[in-house]
N, C-alpha and C positions, 0 to 999 in steps of 0.2 A: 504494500500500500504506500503511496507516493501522497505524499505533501505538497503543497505548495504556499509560500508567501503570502497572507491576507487571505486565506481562505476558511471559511469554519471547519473546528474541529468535526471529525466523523466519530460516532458510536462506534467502539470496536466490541463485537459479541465471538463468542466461540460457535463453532460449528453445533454442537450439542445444541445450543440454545435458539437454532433456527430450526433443530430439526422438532424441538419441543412446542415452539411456536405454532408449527403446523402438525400437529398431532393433536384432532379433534377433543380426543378425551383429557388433555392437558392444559386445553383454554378450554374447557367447560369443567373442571377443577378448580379452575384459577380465579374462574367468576364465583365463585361458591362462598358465601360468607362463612368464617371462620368463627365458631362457640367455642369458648375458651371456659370449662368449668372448674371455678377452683376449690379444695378441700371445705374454706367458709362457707361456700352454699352460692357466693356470688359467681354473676357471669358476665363474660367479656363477648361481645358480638361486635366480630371485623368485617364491616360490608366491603371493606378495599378490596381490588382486584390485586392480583400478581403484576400486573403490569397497567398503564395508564389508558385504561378506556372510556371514550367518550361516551356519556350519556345518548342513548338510539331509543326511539321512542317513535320512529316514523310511521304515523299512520293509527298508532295506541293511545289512550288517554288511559287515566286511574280518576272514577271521579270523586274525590278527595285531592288531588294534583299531588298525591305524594304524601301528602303531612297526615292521614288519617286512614283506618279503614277502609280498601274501597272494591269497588265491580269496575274490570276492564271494561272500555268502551274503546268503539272505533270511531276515527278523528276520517279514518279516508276507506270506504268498505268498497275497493274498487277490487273486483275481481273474486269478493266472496258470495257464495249461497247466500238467496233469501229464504231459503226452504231447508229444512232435512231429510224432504224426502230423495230417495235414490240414494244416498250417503250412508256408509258405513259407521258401525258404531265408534266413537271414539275421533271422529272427524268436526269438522269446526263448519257451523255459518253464522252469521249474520242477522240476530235476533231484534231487529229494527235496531240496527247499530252495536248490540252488543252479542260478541265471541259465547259464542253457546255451543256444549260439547253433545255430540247424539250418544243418544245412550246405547247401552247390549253392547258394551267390551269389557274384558281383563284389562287389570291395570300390567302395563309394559314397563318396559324398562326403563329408572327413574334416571333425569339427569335434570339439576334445578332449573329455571329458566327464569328471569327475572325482568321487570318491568325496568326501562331503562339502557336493557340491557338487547332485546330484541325488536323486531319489528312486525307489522301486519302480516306481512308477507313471508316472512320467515315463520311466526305463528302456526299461519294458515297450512304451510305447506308440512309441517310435525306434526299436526293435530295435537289432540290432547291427553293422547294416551300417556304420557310423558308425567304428565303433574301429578303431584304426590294428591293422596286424597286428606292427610292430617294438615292441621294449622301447621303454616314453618313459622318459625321464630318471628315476633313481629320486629317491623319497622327493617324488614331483610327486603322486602319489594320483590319477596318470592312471589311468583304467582303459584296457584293450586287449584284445585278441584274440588269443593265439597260436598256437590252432590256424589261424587265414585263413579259408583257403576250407571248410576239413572241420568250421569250428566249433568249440564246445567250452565250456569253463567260461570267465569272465570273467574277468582277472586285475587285481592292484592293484599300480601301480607306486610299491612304497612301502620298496624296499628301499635300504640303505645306498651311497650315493655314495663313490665313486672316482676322483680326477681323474686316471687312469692311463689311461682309457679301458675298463675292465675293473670290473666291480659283483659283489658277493656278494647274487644270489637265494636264502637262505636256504637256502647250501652249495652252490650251483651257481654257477659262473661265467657271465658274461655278458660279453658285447663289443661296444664300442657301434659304430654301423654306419660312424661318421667312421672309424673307425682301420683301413678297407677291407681286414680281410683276404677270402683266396677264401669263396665259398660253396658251392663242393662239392667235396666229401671225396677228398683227397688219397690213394693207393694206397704213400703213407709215413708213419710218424710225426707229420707235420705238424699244424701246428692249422687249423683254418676256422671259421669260423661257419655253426653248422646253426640257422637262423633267428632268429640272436642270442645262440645259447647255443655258449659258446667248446668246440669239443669237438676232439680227437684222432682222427688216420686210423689203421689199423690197423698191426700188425706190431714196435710197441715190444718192444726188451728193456731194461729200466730198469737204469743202471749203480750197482750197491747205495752205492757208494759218491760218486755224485752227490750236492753240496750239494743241500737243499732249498731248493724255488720259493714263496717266500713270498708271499701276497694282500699287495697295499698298497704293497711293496717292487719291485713290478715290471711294467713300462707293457706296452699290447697290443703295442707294436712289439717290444720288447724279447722280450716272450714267441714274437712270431711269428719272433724269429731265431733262437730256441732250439729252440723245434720241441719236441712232447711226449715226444722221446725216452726222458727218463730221470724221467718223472712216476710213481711207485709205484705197484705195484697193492695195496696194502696199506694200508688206514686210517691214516694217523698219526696223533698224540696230538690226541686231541678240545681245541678251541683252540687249536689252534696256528697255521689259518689258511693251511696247504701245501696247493698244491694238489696234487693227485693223481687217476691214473686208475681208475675201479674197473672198467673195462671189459678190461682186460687186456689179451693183443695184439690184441684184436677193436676196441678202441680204441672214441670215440663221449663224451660229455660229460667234462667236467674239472671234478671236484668241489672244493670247500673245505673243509680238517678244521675 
């Protein structure tokens, strides 16, 4: 490699590191946010790439713009289904603007894909068999799948972190899958996770005079020894972050005010 006078320096990389470059499964590694869990309980979540990628977003929105909870939507739906019919399960069209997966598939082989990080058109052409079906880590800009197997709209995993084990999906609680509570519905009061989403079994009668369950103040274990018993079925004061049932004795998600 030959220099010249007044000319900018050149990147020198080793060979290794071109052929890593282009080895699919190494930059789709590389976009992968990194959880760091330490012995205290705390966690470290690195959304940096391995190397300096620009923000890609052509043709995608998050409607939330990033900062919250949101459903993928299309900014530019040129070239997808307005229909699912003829389409296979696990393929993508165009639900009056928003990325909707057909249902009747297995879930395939996971590799993350992130809002930001791809486009319409790269989306379209993977389907959706690809997205994990659990909540990923919030504020990661994972995209996912929550419907699974039955499909549905694409979601963005972009909401507010909790190191309690427990996340605010903009007012709904979630439960992350470490903190192993059951996954089917209790025939008491109890809490479970209905597909990540922290919810209550039926038959509560909330004691009026029960301290409130504050978001932020209280860990999933914590909540899972408390049992939804005394969660309100009445709104409380917007902001204030309690959770509560609005499902009543019929019990079923646990909201955040």
């Amino acid at each position: 490699m030959v220099f010249y006078p007044g000319t900018p320096s050149t990147r020198q990389i080793s060979w290794s590191q071109l052929v890593r470059e282009a080895d699919p499964n190494f930059t789709r590694l590389s976009l992968r946010p990194w959880i760091y869990d330490f012995p205290n309980g705390r966690l470290f979540i690195d959304p940096s790439p391995l190397y300096d990628y620009s923000f890609v977003s052509e043709g995608l929105g998050n409607n939330n713009n990033g900062s919250g909870p949101g459903v993928l939507f299309l900014t530019d739906t040129t070239g997808w289904p307005t229909s699912p019919d003829e389409l296979e399960g696990g393929a993508l069209w165009s639900n009056g603007g928003e990325p909707t997966i057909v249902p009747g598939f297995g879930l395939g082989a996971l590799f993350p894909t992130f809002f930001g990080q791809t486009s319409s058109a790269a989306l379209l052409a993977v389907g959706g068999t690809h997205l994990q079906w659990t909540p990923p880590p919030p504020s990661s800009n994972q995209l996912w799948n929550p419907g699974g197997a039955d499909g549905g709209p694409i979601y963005v995993a972009s909401g507010t972190l909790n190191l309690t084990n427990l996340y605010n999906d903009n007012g709904v609680l979630l439960v992350d899958p470490t903190a192993m509570w059951q996954v089917t519905e209790p025939t008491n009061p109890g809490v479970w996770s209905n597909g990540g989403v922290a919810s209550v079994g039926p038959g509560a009668t909330p004691d009026p005079l029960a301290p409130p369950i504050i978001f932020g103040s209280i860990t999933a274990a914590g909540l899972l020894g408390i049992g939804g018993f005394n969660l309100p079925f009445t709104t409380p004061p917007a902001g204030s972050l309690q959770l509560w049932n609005p499902g009543g004795t019929s019990g079923g998600d646990i909201w955040i005010a």
